[in-house]
N, C-alpha and C positions, 0 to 999 in steps of 0.2 A: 600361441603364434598368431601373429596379426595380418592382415592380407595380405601385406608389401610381401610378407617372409615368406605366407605361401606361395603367392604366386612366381617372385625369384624363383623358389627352391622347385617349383613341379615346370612352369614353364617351357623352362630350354628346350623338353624332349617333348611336349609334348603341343604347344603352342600353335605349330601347321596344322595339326591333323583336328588339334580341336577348332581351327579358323574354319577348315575347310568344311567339318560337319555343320558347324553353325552357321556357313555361306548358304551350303543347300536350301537349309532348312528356310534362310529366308529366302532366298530366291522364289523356292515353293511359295512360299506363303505371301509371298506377295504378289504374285499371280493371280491366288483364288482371294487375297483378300479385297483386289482392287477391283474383281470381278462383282461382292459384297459389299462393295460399296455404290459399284455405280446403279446396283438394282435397290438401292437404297435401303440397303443394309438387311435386306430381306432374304432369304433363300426360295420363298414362295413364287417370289417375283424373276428367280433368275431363269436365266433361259439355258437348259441343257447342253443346246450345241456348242456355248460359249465354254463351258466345261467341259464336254469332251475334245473343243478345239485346245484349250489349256493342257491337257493331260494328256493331247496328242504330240503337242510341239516339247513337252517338258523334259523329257529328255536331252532334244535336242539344246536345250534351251541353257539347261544343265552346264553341258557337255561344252559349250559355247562360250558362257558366262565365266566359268573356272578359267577356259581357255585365255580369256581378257584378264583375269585377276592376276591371272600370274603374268601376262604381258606387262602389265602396269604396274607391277612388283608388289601386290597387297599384301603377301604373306613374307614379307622381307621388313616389312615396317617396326621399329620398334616402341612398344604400345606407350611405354611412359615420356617420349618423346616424340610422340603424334603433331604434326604441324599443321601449316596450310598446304604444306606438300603435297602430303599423305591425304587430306581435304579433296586436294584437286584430282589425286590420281582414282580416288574413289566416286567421283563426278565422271570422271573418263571413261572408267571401265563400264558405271552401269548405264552411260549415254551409247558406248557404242554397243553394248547389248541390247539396249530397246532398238537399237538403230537396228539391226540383225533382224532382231523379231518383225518389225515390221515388213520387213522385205518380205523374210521368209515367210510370213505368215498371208505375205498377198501371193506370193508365188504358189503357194501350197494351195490358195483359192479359201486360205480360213479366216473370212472377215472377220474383225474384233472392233467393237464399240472404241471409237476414238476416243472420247473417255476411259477407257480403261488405260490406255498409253502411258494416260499424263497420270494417271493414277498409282502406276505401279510401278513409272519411273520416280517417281517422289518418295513412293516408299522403299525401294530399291536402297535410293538414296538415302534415305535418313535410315533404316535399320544397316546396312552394311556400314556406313560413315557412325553411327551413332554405337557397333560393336567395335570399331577400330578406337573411339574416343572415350570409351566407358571406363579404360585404366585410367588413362590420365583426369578426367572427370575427378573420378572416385578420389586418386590423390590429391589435387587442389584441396577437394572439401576436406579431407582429413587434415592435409597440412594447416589448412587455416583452425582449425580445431586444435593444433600441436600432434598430430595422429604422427603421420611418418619418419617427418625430420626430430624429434625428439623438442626438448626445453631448447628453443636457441637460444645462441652467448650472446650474440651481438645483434642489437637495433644498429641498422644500418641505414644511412641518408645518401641518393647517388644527386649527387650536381651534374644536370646536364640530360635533359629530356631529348634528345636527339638519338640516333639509332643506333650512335657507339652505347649510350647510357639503357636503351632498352636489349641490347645484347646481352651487357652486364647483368640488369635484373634476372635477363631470361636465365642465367647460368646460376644464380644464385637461385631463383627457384624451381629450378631443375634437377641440381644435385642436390643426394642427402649427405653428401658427402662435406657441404661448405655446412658453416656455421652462421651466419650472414642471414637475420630477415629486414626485408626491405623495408621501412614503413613509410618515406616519404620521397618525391620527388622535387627539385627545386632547378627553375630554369628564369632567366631571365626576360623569355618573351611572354608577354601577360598573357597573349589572348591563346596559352597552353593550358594557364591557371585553373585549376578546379577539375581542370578532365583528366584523364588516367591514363597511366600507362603501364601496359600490361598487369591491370589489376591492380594498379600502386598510384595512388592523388597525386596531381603535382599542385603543390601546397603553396607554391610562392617562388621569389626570387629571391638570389644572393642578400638583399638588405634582413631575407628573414631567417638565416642561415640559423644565427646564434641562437634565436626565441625558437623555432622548430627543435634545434638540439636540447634544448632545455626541456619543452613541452613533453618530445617522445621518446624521452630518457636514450635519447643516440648515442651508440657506444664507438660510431667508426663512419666517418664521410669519405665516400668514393669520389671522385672527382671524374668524370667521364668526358672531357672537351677535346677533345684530340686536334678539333680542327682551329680552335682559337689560339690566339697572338701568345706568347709566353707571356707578356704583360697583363693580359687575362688573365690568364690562368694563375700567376702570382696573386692579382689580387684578390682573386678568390681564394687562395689559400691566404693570404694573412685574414681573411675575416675566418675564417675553418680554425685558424689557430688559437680565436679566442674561446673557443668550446671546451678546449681541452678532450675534442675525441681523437680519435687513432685516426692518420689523413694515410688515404693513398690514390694515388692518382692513376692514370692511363697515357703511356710516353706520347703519343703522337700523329702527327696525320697520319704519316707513312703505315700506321698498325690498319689506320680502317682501310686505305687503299690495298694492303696484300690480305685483307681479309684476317686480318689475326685478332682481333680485338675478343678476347675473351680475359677470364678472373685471369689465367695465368699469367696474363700482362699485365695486371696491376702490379707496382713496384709504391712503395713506401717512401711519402714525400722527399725529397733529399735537401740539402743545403742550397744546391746549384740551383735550385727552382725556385728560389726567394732572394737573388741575386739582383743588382739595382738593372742588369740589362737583358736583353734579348744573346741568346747563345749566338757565339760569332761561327758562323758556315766559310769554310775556307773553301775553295773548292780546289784541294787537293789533287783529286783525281785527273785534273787537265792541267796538271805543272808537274806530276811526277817521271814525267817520260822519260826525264832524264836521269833518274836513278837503275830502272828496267835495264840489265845488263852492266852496269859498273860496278866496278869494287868499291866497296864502302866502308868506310870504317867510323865507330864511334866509340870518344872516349867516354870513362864514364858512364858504361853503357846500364849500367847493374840498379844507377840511381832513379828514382822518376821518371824525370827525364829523357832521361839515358835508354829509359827499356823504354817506353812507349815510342820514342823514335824507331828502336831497331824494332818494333812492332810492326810499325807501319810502313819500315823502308821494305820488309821481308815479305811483305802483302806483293809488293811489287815488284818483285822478280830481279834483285841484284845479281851480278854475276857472281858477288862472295861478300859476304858480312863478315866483317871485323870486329870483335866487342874486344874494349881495353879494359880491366877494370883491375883496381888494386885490393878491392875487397871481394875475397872470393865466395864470400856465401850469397852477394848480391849477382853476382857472377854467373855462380853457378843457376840461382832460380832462373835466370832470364835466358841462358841457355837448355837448361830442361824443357822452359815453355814452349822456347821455338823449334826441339826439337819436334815435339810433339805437335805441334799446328802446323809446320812447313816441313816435315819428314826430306824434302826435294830440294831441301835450300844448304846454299855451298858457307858453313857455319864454322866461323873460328872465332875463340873465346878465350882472351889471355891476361894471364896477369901480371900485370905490369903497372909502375908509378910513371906518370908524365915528366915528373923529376929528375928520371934518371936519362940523363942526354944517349949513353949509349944503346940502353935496352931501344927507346922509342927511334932511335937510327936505324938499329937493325929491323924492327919490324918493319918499316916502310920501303928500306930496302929489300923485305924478303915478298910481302904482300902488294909493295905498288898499289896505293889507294887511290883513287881517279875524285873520292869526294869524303872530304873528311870533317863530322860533326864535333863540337869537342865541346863535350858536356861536364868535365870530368874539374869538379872545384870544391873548396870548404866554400858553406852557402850560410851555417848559423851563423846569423849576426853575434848573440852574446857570448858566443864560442870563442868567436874569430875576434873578438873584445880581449880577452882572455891570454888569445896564443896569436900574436899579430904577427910576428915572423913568420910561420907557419902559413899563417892566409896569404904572405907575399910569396915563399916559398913556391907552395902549390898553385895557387892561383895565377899570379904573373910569371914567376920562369915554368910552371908546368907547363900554362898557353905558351909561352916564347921558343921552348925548347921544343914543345909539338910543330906550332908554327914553321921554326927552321928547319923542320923535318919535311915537312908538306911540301917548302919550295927548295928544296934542295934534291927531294925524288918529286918533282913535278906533278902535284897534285892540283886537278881541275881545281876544284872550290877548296875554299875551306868557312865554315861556316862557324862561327863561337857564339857561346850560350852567353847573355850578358842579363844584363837586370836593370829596376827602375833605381835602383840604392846606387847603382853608379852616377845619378845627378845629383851634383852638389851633396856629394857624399857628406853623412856625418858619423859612418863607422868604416873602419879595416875591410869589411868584406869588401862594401861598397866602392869603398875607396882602388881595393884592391882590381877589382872588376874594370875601373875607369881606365887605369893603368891598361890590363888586357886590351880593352878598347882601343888604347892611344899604341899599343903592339900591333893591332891589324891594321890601322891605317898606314903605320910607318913600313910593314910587311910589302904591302898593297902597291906601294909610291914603286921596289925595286922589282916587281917578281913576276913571273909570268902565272900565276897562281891568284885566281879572285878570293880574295878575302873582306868578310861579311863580320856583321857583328848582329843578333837579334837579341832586341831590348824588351823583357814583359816582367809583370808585377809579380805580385804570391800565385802560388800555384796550390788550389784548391786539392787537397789529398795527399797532396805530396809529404813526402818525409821530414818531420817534424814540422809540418801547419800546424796552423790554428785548431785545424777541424779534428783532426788525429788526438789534439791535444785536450780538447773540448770536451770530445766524446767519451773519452777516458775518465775523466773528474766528473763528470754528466753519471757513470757507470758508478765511479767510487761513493756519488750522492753528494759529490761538490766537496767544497766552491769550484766554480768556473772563476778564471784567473782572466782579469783584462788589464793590461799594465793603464794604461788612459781610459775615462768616458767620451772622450775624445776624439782617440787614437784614430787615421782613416787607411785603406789599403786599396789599391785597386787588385781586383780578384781575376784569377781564368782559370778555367779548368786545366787538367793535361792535355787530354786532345786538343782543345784550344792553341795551347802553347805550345804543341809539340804542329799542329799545323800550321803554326807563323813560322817557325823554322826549316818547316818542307820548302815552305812558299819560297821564303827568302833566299834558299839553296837557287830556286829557278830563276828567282828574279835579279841574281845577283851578278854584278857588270864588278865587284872591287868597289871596296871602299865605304860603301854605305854601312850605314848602322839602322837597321828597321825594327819599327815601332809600330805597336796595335793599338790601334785605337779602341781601348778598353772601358769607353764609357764613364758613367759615374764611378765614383768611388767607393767604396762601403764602409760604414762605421763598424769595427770591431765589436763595439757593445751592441750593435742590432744583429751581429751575424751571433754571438752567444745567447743572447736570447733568443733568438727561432729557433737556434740549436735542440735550447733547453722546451722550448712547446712544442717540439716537431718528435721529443724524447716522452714526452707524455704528462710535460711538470710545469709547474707555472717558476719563471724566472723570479728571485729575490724572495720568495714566498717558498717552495721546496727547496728549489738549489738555490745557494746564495750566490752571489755576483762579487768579485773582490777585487779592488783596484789595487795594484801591486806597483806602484811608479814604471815611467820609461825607464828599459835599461838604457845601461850606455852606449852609446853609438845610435839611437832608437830616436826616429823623427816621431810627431805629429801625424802627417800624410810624407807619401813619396812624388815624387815630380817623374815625367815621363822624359822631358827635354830640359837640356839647357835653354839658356833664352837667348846664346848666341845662336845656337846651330839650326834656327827654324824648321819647318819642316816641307816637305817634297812629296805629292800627290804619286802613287802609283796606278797602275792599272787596274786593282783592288781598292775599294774607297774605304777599307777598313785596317789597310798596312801603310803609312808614310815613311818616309826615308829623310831620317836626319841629316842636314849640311854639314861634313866634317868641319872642326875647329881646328884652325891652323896653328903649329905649335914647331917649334925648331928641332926637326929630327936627328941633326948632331948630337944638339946637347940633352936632348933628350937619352939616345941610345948612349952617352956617359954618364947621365945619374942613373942609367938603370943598370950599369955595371956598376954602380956606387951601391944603390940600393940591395942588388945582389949581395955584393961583403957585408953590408948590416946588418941583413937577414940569415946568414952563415951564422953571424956572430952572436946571432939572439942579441941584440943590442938592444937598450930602452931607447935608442933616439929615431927607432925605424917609424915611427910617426909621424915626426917632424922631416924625415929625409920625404916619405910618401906627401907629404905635406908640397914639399918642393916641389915635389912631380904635377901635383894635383893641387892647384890653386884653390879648388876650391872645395875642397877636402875642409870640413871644420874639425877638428879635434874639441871634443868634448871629455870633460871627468868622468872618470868612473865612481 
């Protein structure tokens, strides 16, 4: 049995009682020793009455002393995690017991060599501070030996010598619980270099990330910046990611402001963190007011989309949520969850196609929706390649016939999910979607009902992305599938996207179509390969990389706007609002009773009909 185990195992019961025998004893003894030292260390030399004034007061002294220990909680401390705390409170106790003594000992009339004070507050201090620090002593030395913590797995590198990064340390060599030794520190500011932190070198900066990792056989780089720019932090991790060790990082300022920053917040780097932008902050919170007490309804609610909306609309206190959904296992998980998080929330969850004019009549007349999301579309592009009636089916008369529903039971908003594949379409979804689009404006022009259109790119995690798709063939051991090296997308997460469409709920007057300004674009082939380093592999080298051609309907990049419809600043300098393009709502609302019988009919010519609608629709071969 090695000390750690003894001590665990007899401690718990008996720890107080053996602190407190060992408090006396020094107390005692540093009375009479400080008395032995100041007659210079002679007994010959000393003077009597100093010692029977010591052995007079000793009781009292005792009795005093204890009293303070346990004012200042010394037998509450626990010894393997002894701090500066525990440091100071043992500074406290035995300052205000010399302090006692000297009173009482002038009160009492029993002079004591002033020298002796200062003598036997020192030792006071360093024997009772030096039995409260002797566990954790003892451990350090053993650990650095391999004693306690056992063989550890992982050389560990933390970037980032600031207080979130020596928090981290301090937990890793605290617990024996982690597997994690530290061996280096790496910060950017030089004049840290060479000095130490909490017993750990900081050895360099960022430029010497990859030569460290090499040098001290590093098995796992901590990233600890919470408080730098996400562009920071990015680019520290793509140099992290040419090591090929395990990354994970620490989310954020807010961790070190509420105090949370320990290992349990470290999360493992994800995709969204090597993204070409800074994460967009909607501020949500001061444009939802308007949802707090209405009835809501969203279709589609089961998808992505769909569920991280009624996520966040249920945070806010509707007076009743409405989920549409025609797939009921998607359905049902997003009704479980919110049973379970909002227990208090007025929850209804049905199934239904947007297709069918009568079903979606009765619900609006039975539930009266004050604001309704409509999320609910086929979204695969080479799906909707495939089954093109079906994308017009669903997507345009499901929007059209929800829509006539909204303004016929007089629904405040209506808000519709749209995308970047609706400019200058060159697939059925896309094309499909533009269509939707050209339904809310024409909606818009007769109705007392604001109708909104919100426009954003892929949606990072969502059902059937990239990343879903990635990680899966990343698991199988490859290939990772890129149709182009080319290929560009602009990216946003769900929250992201799901907060453009809160916004746009608030900011909508009718008729706009809003647009995120989503920054750069990302090459497909750089988001698979971090994929593949952030998985533990070198890209082309383990997992291979496979360009599979565009499919059909499949652009290069996506466009955000037409280059008719410019764009319009809003009060948010990260949402713009599209100019509608002016188009002849007669003949429009007759090719889309045209187009409705071609799509009944499964016709091969519903391309060329969508084609009429949408100029600028290209039809491509499949």
């Amino acid at each position: 049995m090695n000390l750690e185990s003894f001590i665990e195992k007899n401690a718990p019961k008996n720890r107080v009682a053996l602190l407190v025998i060992l408090d006396i004893l020094l107390i005692t003894l540093s009375g009479f020793l400080a008395l032995y030292i100041r007659f210079d260390f002679s007994f010959r030399n000393m003077e009597m009455k100093y010692v029977d004034y010591e052995l007079l007061y000793l009781p009292f002294n005792l009795v005093l002393t204890m009293i303070l220990f346990v004012v200042f909680r010394l037998y509450r401390s626990v010894w393997r995690f002894a701090s500066a705390t525990e440091l100071l409170n043992v500074i406290s106790a035995c300052s205000g017991s010399i302090l006692i003594q000297i009173i009482a000992m002038a009160f009492m009339k029993m002079r004591m060599p002033v020298s002796y004070y200062l003598m036997k507050y020192v030792l006071l201090i360093g024997g009772i501070g030096s039995l409260r620090f002797a566990y954790r002593i003892l451990r350090m030395i053993q650990e650095k030996r391999g004693g306690f913590g056992g063989n550890f797995k992982k050389n560990t590198m933390v970037v980032g010598a600031g207080e979130a990064g020596a928090m981290i340390i301090k937990e890793f060599q605290n617990s024996r619980y982690l597997e994690q030794k530290v061996c280096c520190v790496v910060d950017d500011n030089g004049a840290k270099h060479g000095k130490y932190l909490r017993g750990v070198k900081i050895m360099g900066g960022r430029d010497d990330i990859c030569f460290l990792a090499h040098e001290l056989n590093i098995d796992e780089i901590v990233v600890a910046m919470p408080s730098a720019s996400q562009a920071e932090v990015r680019e520290v991790l793509q140099i992290c990611q040419k090591t090929d060790c395990e990354l994970k990082v620490l989310p954020g300022l807010y961790q070190m402001i509420n105090g949370e920053v320990s290992v349990s917040r470290l999360r493992k780097v994800q995709i969204e963190d090597l993204l070409g932008r800074e994460p967009i902050q909607l501020q949500v919170e001061s444009v939802m007011g308007y949802v707090s007490g209405k009835v809501v309804l969203v279709t589609g609610g089961g998808g992505s989309i769909g569920s991280e909306l009624c996520r966040q609309i249920a945070a806010h206190k509707p007076k009743q949520l409405i989920i549409i959904d025609i797939y009921e296992n998607n359905a049902y998980d997003i009704q479980q969850e919110l049973k379970r998080t909002y227990p208090e929330l007025n929850l209804e969850v049905l199934i239904a196609s947007v297709r069918n004019t009568h079903r979606m009549d009765t619900i609006f007349a039975s539930y009266r929706p004050e604001i309704v999301y409509h999320a609910a579309a086929h979204k695969h592009v080479p799906l909707m390649e495939d089954s093109p009636n079906e994308a017009i089916k669903n997507n345009v008369f499901g929007t059209y016939k929800t829509a006539q529903a909204a303004d016929k039971y007089g629904v405040q908003r209506f808000v519709l999910i749209s995308t970047d594949k609706a400019v200058n379409p060159t697939n059925i979804m896309g094309a499909s979607k533009r269509i939707c689009e050209m339904i809310i404006q024409a909606m818009n022009n007769h109705s007392r009902t604001d109708f909104v259109a919100v426009r954003f790119g892929n949606v990072l995690g969502s059902n059937g992305s990239v990343i879903p798709l990635f990680k899966k063939q990343i698991e199988q051991g490859g290939p990772v599938t890129v149709t182009h090296p080319d290929i560009i997308r602009y990216f946003m997460t769900i929250p992201e996207a799901v907060s453009l469409v809160l916004q746009a709920g608030a900011l909508a007057k009718g008729g706009e179509i809003f647009v995120l300004d989503m920054g750069e674009p990302v090459k497909i082939l750089d988001l698979a390969k971090n994929l593949i380093r952030l998985s533990g592999y070198k890209p082309f080298e383990e997992i291979p990389i496979e360009f599979t051609g565009l499919r059909p309907g499949e652009k290069l990049y996506e466009e955000m706007l037409m280059s008719e419809e410019g764009l319009k600043e809003t009060e948010n300098h990260l949402i713009h609002i599209g100019k509608p393009i002016e188009f002849e709502e007669e003949k429009f609302l007759e090719e889309l009773e045209e187009l409705r019988k071609i799509a009944n009919k499964d016709s091969e010519r519903i391309r060329q009909k969508v084609q009429e609608i949408v100029p600028t629709y290209v039809i491509k071969g499949k």
